[in-house]
C-alpha positions, 0 to 999 in steps of 0.5 A: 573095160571087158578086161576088168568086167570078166568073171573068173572061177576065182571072183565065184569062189571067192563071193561066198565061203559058203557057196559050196553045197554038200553033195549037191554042187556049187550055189548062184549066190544071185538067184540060189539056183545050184551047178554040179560044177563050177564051169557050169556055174560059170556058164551060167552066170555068163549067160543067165542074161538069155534067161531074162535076168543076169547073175554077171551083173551081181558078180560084177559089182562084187567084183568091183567093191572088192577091188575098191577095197582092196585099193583102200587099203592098200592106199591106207596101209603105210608104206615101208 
């Protein structure tokens, strides 16, 4: 299960094509807090739960409607 909940830089880029700030760095797309890299985005976002809140939880369930999804289709698509 921990396999499935972990968060890659991959599922952060993939949240949001527009998550890349001009010359600022790299936005939460939970709380709009701003990270000079993706590691420290990733840094955050593992433990923003320190903080009194937790942006993993908001990856975590995007993560798991684009798997949803994807599965989806690839039930829908026709097999040939």
């Amino acid at each position: 299960a921990s396999d499935r909940a972990s968060i890659t830089v991959r599922d952060i880029l993939a949240a949001s094509p527009r998550q890349l700030v001009p010359q600022c760095g790299y936005q939460c797309m939970s709380c709009c807090r701003i990270f000079p890299t993706l590691w420290s985005l990733k840094i955050h976002i593992q433990h923003s739960s320190l903080e009194g809140y937790s942006c993993k939880v908001y990856y975590r369930r995007l993560k798991a409607l684009w798997e949803k999804e994807h599965k989806e289709q690839e039930a829908a698509s026709p097999q040939g």
